[in-house]
C-alpha positions as CSV (number, residue, x, y, z in Angstrom):
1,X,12.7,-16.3,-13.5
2,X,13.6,-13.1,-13.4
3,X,10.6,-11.6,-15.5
4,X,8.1,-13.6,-13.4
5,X,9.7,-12.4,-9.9
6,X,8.9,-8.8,-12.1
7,X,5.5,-9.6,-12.4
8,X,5.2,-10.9,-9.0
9,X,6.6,-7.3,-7.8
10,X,4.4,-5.5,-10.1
11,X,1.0,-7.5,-9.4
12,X,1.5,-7.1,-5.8
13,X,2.4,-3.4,-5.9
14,X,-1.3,-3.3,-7.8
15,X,-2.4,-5.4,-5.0
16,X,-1.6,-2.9,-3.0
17,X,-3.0,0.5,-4.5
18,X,-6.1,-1.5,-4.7
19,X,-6.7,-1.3,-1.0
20,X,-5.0,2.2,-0.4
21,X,-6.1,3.1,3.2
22,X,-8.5,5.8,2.9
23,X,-10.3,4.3,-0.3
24,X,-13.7,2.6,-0.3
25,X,-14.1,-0.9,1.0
26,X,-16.0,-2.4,-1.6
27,X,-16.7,-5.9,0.8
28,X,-19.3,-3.0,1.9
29,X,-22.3,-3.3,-0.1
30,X,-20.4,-4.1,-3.2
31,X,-19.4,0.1,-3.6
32,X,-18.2,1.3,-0.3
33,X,-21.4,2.5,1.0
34,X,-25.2,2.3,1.0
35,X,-27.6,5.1,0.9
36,X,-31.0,4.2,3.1
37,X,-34.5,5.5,2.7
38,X,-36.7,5.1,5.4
39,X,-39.3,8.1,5.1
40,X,-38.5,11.4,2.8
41,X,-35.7,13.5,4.6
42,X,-33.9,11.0,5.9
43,X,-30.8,11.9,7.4
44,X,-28.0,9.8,9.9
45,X,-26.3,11.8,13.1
46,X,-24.9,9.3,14.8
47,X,-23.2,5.4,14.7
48,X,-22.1,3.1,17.2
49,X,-20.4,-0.5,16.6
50,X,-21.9,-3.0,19.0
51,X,-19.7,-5.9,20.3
52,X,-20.2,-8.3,17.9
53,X,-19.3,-5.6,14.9
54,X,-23.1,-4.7,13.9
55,X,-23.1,-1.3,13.3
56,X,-26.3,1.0,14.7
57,X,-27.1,4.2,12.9
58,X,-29.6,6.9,13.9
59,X,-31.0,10.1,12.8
60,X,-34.3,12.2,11.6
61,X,-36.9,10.9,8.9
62,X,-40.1,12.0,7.6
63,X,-40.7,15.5,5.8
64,X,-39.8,19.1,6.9
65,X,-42.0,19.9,9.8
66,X,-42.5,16.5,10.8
67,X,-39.6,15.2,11.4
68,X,-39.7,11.4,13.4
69,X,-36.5,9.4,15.1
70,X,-35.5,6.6,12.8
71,X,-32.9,4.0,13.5
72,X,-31.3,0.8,11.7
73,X,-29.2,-1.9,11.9
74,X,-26.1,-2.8,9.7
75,X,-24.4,-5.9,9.3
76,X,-21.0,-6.0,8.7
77,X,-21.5,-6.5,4.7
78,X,-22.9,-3.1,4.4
79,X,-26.4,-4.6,4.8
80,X,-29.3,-3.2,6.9
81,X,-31.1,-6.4,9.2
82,X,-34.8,-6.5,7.4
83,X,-35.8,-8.4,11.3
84,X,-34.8,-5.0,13.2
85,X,-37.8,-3.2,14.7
86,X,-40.7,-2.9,12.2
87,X,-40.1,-4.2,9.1
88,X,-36.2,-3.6,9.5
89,X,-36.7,0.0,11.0
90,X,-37.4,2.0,14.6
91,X,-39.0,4.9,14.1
92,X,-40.6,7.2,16.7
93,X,-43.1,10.0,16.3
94,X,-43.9,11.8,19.5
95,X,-46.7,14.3,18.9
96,X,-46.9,15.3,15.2
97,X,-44.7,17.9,15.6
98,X,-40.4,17.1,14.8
99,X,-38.4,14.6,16.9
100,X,-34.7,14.4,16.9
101,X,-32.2,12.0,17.6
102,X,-28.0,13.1,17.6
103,X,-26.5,10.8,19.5
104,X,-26.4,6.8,19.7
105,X,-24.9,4.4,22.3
106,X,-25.1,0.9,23.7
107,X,-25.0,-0.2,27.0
108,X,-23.4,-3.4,28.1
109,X,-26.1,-5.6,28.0
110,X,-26.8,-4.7,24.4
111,X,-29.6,-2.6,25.2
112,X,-29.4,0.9,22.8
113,X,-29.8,4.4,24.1
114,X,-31.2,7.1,22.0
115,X,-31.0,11.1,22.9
116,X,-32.1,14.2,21.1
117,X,-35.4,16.1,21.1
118,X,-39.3,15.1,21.1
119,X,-41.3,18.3,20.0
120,X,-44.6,19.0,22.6
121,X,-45.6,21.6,19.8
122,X,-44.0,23.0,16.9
123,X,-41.7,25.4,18.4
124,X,-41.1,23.6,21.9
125,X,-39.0,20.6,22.0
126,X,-38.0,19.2,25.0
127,X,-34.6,16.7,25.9
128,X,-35.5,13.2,25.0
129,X,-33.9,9.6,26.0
130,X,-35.0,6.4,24.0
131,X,-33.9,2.9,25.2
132,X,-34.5,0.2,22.8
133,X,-34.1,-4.0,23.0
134,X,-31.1,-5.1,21.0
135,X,-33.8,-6.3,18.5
136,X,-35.3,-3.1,18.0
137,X,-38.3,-2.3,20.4
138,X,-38.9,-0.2,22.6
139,X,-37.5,-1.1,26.2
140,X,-40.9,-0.4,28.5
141,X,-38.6,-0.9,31.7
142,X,-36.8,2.6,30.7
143,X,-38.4,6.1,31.6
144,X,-42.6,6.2,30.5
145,X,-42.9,3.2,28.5
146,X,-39.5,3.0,27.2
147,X,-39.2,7.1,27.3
148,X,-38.0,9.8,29.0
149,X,-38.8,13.6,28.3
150,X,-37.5,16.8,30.4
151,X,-38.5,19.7,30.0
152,X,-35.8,22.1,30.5
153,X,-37.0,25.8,29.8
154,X,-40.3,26.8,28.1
155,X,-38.4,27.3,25.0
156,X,-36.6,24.6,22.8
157,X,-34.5,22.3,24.5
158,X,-32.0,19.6,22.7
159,X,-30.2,16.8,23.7
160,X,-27.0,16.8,21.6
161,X,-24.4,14.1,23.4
162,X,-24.9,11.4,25.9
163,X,-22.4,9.5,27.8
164,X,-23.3,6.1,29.3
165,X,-21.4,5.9,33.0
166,X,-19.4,2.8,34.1
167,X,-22.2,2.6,36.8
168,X,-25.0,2.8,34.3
169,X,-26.1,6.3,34.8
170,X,-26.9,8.3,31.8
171,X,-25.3,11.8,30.9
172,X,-27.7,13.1,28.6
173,X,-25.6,17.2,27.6
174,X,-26.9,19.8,25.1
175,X,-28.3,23.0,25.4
176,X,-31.7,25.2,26.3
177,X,-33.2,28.2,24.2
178,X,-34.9,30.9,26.6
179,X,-38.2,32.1,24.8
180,X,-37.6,34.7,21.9
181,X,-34.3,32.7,21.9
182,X,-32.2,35.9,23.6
183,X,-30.2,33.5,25.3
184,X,-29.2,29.7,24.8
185,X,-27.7,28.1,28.0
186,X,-25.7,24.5,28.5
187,X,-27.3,22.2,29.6
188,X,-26.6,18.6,31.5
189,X,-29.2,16.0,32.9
190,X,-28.3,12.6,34.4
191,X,-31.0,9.6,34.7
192,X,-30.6,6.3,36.5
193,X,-30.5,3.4,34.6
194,X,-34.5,3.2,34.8
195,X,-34.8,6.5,33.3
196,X,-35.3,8.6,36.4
197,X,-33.4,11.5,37.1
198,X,-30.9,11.0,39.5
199,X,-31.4,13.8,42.4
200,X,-27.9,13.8,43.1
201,X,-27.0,15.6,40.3
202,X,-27.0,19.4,39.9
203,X,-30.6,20.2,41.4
204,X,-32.9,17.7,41.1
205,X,-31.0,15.7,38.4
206,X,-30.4,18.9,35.8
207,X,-27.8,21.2,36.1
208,X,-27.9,24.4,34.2
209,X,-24.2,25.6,33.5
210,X,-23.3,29.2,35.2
211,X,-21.1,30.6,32.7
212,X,-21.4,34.4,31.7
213,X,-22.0,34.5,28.4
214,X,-24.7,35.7,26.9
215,X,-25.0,32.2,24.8
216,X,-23.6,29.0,24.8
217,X,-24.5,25.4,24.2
218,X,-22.6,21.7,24.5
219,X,-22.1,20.0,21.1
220,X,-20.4,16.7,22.7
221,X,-19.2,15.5,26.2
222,X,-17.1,13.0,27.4
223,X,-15.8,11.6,31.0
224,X,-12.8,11.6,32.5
225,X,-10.7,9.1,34.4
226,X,-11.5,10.6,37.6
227,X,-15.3,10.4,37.1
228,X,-15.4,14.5,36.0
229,X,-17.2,15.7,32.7
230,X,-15.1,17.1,29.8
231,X,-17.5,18.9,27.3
232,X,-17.5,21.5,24.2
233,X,-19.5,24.0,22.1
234,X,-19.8,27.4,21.1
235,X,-20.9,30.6,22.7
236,X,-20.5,34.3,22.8
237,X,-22.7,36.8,21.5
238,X,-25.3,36.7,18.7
239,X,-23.1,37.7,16.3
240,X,-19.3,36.5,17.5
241,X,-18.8,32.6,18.4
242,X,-16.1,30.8,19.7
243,X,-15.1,27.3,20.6
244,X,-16.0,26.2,24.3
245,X,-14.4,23.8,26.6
246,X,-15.9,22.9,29.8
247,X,-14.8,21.5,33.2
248,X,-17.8,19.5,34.8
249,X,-17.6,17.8,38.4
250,X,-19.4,14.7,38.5
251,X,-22.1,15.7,40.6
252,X,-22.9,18.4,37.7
253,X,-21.5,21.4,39.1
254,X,-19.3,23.5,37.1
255,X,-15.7,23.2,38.3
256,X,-14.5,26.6,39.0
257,X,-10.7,25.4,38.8
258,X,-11.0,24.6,35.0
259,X,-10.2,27.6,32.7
260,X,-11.4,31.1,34.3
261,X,-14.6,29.9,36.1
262,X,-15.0,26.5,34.8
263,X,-14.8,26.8,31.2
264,X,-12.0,28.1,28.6
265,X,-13.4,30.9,25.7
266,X,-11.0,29.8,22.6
267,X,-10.8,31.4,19.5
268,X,-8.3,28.5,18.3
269,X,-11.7,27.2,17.0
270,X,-14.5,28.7,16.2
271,X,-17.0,26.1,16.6
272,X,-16.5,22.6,18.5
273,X,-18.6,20.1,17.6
274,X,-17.2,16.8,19.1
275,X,-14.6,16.1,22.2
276,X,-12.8,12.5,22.6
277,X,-10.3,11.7,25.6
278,X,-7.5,9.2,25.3
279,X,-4.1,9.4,26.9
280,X,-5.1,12.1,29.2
281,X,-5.6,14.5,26.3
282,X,-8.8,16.4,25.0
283,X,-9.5,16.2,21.0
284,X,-12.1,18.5,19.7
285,X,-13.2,18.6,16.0
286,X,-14.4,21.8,14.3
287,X,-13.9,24.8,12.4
288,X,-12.2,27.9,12.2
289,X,-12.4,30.5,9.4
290,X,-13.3,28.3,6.2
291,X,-11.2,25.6,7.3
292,X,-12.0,22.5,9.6
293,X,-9.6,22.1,12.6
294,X,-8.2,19.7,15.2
295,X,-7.2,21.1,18.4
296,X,-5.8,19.0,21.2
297,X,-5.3,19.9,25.1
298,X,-4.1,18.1,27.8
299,X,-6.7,17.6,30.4
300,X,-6.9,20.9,32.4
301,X,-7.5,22.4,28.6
302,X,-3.6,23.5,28.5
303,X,-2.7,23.2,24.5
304,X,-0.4,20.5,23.4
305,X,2.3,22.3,22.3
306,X,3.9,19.3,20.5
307,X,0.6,19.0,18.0
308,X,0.3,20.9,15.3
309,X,0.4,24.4,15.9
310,X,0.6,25.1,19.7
311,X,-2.4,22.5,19.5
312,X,-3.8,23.6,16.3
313,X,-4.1,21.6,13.1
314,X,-6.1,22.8,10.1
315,X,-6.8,20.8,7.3
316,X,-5.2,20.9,3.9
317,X,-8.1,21.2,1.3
318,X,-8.5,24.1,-0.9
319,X,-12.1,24.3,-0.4
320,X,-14.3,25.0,2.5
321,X,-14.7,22.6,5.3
322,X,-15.6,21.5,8.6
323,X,-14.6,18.4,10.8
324,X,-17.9,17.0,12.8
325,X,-16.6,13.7,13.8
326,X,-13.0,13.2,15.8
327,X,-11.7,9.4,16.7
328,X,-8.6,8.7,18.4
329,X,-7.0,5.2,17.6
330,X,-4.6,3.2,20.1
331,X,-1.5,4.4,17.9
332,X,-2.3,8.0,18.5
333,X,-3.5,8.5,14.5
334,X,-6.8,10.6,14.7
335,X,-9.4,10.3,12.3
336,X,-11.7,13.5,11.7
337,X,-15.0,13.6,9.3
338,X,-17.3,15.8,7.7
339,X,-18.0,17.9,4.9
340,X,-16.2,20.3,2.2
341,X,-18.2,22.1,-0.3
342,X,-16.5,22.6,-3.7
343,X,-18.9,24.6,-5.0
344,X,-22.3,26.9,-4.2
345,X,-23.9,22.9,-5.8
346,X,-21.4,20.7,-4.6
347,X,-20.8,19.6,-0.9
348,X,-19.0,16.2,-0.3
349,X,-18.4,14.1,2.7
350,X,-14.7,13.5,3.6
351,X,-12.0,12.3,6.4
352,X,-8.9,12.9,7.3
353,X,-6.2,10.9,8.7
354,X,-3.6,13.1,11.0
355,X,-0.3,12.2,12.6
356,X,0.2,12.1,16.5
357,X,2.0,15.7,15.8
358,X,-0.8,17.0,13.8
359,X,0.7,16.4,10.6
360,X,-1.8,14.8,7.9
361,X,-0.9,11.4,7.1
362,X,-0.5,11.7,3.2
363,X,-0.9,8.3,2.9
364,X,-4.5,8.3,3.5
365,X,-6.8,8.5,0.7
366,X,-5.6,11.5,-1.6
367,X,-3.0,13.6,0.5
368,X,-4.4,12.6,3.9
369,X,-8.0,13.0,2.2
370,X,-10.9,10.6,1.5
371,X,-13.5,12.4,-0.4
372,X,-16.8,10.5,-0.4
373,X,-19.6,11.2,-3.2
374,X,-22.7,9.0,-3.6
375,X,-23.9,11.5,-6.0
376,X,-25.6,13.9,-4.4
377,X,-24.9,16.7,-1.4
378,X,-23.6,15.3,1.2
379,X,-22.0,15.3,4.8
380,X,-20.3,12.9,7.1
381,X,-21.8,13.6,10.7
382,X,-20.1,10.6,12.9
383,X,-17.9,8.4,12.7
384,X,-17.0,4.9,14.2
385,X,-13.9,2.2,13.7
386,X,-14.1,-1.3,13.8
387,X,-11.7,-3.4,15.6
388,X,-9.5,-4.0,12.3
389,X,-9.3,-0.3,12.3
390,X,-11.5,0.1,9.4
391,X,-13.3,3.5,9.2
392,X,-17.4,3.3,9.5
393,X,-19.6,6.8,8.7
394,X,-22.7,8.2,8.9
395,X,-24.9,11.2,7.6
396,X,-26.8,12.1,4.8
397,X,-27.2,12.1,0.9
398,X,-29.3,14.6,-1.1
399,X,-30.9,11.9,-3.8
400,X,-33.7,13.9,-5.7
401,X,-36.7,15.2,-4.2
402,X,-35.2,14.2,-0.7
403,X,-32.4,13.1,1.3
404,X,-31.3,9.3,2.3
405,X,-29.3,8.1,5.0
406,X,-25.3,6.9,3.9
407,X,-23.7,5.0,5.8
408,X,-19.7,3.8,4.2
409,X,-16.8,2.1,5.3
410,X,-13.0,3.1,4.3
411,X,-10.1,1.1,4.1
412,X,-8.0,1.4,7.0
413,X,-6.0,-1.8,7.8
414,X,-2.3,-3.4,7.1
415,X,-2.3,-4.2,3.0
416,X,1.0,-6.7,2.0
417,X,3.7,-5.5,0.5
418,X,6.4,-7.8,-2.0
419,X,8.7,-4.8,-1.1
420,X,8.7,-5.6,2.6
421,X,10.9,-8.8,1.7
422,X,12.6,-9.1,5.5
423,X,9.6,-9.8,7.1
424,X,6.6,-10.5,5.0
425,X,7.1,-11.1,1.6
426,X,4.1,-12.7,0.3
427,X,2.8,-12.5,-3.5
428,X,-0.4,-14.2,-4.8
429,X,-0.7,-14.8,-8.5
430,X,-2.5,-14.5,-11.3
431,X,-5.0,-12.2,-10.3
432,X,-8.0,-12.5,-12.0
433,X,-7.6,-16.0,-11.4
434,X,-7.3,-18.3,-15.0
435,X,-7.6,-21.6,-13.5
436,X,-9.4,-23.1,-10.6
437,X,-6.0,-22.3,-8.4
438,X,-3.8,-19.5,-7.2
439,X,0.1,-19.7,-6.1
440,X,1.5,-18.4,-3.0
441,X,4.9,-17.4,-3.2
442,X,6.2,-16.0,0.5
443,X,10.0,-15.8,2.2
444,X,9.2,-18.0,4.9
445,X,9.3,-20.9,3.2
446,X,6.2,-22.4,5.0
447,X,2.5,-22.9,4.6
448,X,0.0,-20.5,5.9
449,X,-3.6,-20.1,7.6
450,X,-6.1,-18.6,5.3
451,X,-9.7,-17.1,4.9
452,X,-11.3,-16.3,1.5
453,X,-14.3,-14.3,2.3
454,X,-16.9,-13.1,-0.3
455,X,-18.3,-9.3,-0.5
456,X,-21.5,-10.2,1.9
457,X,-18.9,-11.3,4.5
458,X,-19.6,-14.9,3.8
459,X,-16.9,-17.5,5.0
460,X,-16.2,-19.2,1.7
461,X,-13.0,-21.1,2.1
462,X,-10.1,-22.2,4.9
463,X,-7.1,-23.7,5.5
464,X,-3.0,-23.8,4.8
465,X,-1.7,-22.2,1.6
466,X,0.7,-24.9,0.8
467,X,2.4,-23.0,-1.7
468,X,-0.9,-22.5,-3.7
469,X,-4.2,-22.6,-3.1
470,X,-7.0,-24.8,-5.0
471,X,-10.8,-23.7,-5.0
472,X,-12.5,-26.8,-3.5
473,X,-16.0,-25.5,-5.6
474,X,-15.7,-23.6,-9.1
475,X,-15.6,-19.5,-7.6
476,X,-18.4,-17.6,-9.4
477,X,-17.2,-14.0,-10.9
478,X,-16.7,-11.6,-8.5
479,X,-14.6,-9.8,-6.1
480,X,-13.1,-11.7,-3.0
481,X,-11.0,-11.1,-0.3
482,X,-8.6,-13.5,0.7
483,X,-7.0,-13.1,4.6
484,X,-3.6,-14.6,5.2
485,X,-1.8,-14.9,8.7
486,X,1.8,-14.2,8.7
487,X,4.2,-13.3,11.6
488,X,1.3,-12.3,13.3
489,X,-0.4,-10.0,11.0
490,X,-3.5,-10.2,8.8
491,X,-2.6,-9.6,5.6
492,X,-5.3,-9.0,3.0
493,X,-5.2,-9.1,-0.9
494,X,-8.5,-8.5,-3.0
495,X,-8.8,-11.3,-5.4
496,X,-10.6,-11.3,-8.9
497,X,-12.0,-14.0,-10.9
C-alpha cells in the first residue's frame, strides 16, 4: 500500500508539471499554437475573445507595398472557422496602396470593429474604422458601405487604439504625421454608432491634442469610470523619446488638471505601447533601455509606490526585450507579452506573469517566463484571456520567404495537486491508460462530476467518478483532458492513452 500511495504522489506530481502555468496548451491545435497564412506577409496586431469564447484575430496581409486588412476567426480548439467571410477570411484592400489594421473589438450585439489605416496613395494614409457582421461581412449600415475614413492631416495618419463606449460611440486614438514628417501629433476621433463623427467631440468630432512637444503620438487608450480618456505613447524630439500619459475629458479636450498641462513626460519608460485600467490604477507596457517594463499609476498618473520600484518593474531576461501587450486579471496578477531577441537571428515571442507588487511570479513558465518559438522570428503583439484564465496571443512568425500570422494559447488555470491533501486530494491512475478504465482516488470519500474533453474541444464523456471511471467506447490514442469538480474548483489532469 505504501509503494502504490508512492506512485500515486509521484504520477500526480507529473500530472502536475505537465500543465505548468505558463507552458503551451496542447488542447490548442494539438502544439500550443497555429501559424496562419492568408496572403504573403501576413502578420496579427490584435485579438479579442467574443462572448461565447471565439477568439477574433486581425492584422496586415499581402506583400510589402501592398499591404491589405485581414481578419479570422478561431474556435476554441486552436482552429480558424473555414465559413468566416470569404472562404474563412476578411480581407480588405482600399486603393492598391497598404491598409492597416491595429486594433480589434466587439460590440455587444456581436458586431466587430476594426481600426487602423486605409492608404489614398502610397505615402498618405488616412484613419480608418471597419464594422463587420459576426459572420464576417462587411456591415453596409456602418460609415460608406460598411467604412469610415478621416482624413486627419495631408500627411499619414494612423489609427492605433479604439475604445468602444458603454453608449456605443467609438473612440478611434492614434496619431497624425505633418508632411516631411517634422512633427507627429496625437490624435482622437469619436464616431456614432453609424459611423459618423460625432460633432460633440473636440471640433467637429476630431480633437488634435495641444501638447508642446515637438512629437508625440497615442499607442493605446482606455476610459475611465467617470467617462474621461486615459491614453499613452511616446514623444519628445527626433532624437530623445519618452513614455507619455495623457488626461482626456470626454468631450476630447485635453484635461489641463492631469500632469503639467494634461499630460505627464516620463522617462520611467521609454516607450508605452499599451494602457489597461482596473482598480482605479493605470498599467502601461513598454520599454526602457534594453529591457521591457511595467509601470503602474494610480489614476491622476501618481506612481504606485507599493509596485515594483516606485511603480517600475523591469523584466528579468538576460536578453533584450519589450512588453507590447499588458492584461490585468481579477486577482491583481498582470500578464505582459512581446518579444526578446537572443541574438542579431533570433527574436522570440514571450510573456510574463508579475505579482500585484511587481514581483515576477516564478511560477510561470521558466522563472516568470514563457518563451514561445514556432520556428522562426517572432513577436507577440496582443494578448487576450479567456474566462478560465488561460492566456490567448497574437502576432507574427517569420516562416520562409514570408511571414504567417500565430496565434497560441498558455496554460494558465488551477492544476491538482496529491500534495494539497486538506482540501483536494485527488489522484487519477495509470496514466497512459492500460485498460479500458481509470481509478479515482480523492480524500472526500465521494463521487464526483466529470468532463473528458478531446484536443478539438469535443465533449467526449460525463458523469460521476465513482471511484473509477470506465470508457463507455474504446478511447483512440491520443491526448485528453479530463475536468473534475471538487470543492468548487475545476480541476484538470491531461490524460494519455
Amino acid at each position: 500500500m505504501k509503494k502504490i500511495s508512492l506512485y500515486i504522489l509521484i504520477l500526480s506530481a507529473t500530472l502536475v508539471n505537465a500543465q505548468v502555468n505558463g507552458t503551451l496548451d496542447l488542447t490548442f491545435n494539438t502544439t500550443g499554437y497555429n501559424l496562419i497564412n492568408i496572403n504573403g506577409n501576413d502578420n496579427a496586431q490584435a485579438i479579442v475573445i467574443n462572448s461565447d469564447s471565439i477568439i477574433l484575430i486581425a492584422g496586415s496581409i499581402g506583400t510589402a507595398g501592398n499591404l491589405n486588412i485581414g481578419v479570422k476567426k478561431i474556435f476554441p480548439n486552436g482552429t480558424p472557422d473555414s465559413n468566416f467571410g470569404t472562404s474563412g477570411s476578411f480581407t480588405f484592400d482600399f486603393g492598391g496602396f497598404s491598409d492597416f489594421c491595429y486594433d480589434i473589438a466587439v460590440q455587444s450585439d456581436g458586431k466587430i470593429i476594426l481600426v487602423g489605416a486605409a492608404s489614398i496613395t502610397a505615402a498618405n494614409p488616412d484613419f480608418l474604422a471597419i464594422r463587420l457582421n459576426a459572420d464576417g461581412s462587411i456591415d453596409s449600415t456602418f460609415g460608406n458601405q460598411g467604412i469610415v475614413r478621416i482624413e486627419i492631416n495631408t500627411g499619414e495618419d494612423y489609427a492605433r487604439s479604439l475604445v468602444i463606449q458603454p453608449d456605443g460611440k467609438i473612440i478611434l486614438a492614434g496619431y497624425s504625421n505633418t508632411p516631411g514628417f517634422s512633427f507627429k501629433n496625437a490624435v482622437l476621433v469619436r464616431l456614432n454608432s453609424d459611423g459618423s463623427l460625432d460633432t460633440t467631440f473636440g471640433t467637429a468630432g476630431i480633437s488634435i491634442l495641444p501638447v508642446s512637444l515637438a512629437t508625440e503620438d497615442i499607442e493605446s487608450i482606455v476610459q475611465i469610470s467617470n467617462g474621461d480618456y486615459r491614453a499613452v505613447g511616446k514623444g519628445g524630439t527626433t532624437s530623445i523619446q519618452n513614455m507619455i500619459i495623457y488626461g482626456i475629458l470626454n468631450n476630447g479636450n485635453i484635461d489641463t488638471s492631469f500632469g503639467t498641462n494634461g499630460y505627464i513626460s516620463n522617462t520611467s519608460l521609454e516607450f508605452a505601447y499599451d494602457i489597461k485600467e482596473r482598480f482605479n490604477q493605470l498599467y502601461i507596457a513598454g520599454k526602457v533601455n534594453s529591457s521591457g517594463g511595467i509601470y503602474v499609476t494610480d489614476i491622476n498618473g501618481t506612481p504606485n509606490a507599493t509596485f515594483g520600484n516606485n511603480g517600475l518593474a523591469m523584466g528579468n531576461l538576460n536578453a533584450d526585450l519589450v512588453y507590447l501587450t499588458i492584461q490585468v486579471l481579477q486577482d491583481s496578477t498582470i500578464v505582459v507579452g512581446g518579444s526578446t531577441t537572443i541574438s542579431f537571428l533570433v527574436r522570440d515571442m514571450v510573456v510574463a506573469e508579475y505579482n500585484a507588487d511587481g514581483t515576477i511570479n516564478a511560477n510561470f513558465g521558466t522563472s516568470g517566463n514563457a518563451i514561445i518559438n514556432t520556428g522562426g522570428f517572432e513577436d507577440a503583439n496582443d494578448i487576450a484571456i479567456q474566462q478560465d484564465g488561460k492566456i490567448v496571443g497574437v502576432g507574427l512568425s517569420s516562416q520562409g520567404s514570408g511571414n504567417d500570422m500565430v496565434v497560441f494559447r498558455l496554460e494558465n488555470q488551477i492544476i491538482t495537486s496529491s500534495l494539497n491533501a486538506t482540501k483536494n486530494y485527488l489522484s487519477v491512475y495509470p496514466n497512459p491508460i492500460i485498460a479500458n478504465e481509470i481509478s479515482i482516488l480523492n480524500n472526500v470519500n465521494k463521487n464526483l462530476p466529470y468532463l473528458l474533453i478531446d484536443l478539438n474541444g469535443k465533449l467526449i464523456q460525463t458523469g460521476s467518478t465513482d471511484g473509477k471511471i470506465e470508457f463507455k467506447n474504446n478511447l483512440d490514442q491520443g491526448i485528453y483532458l479530463l475536468k473534475i469538480l471538487s470543492n468548487g474548483q475545476e480541476l484538470r489532469f491531461k490524460i494519455v492513452k
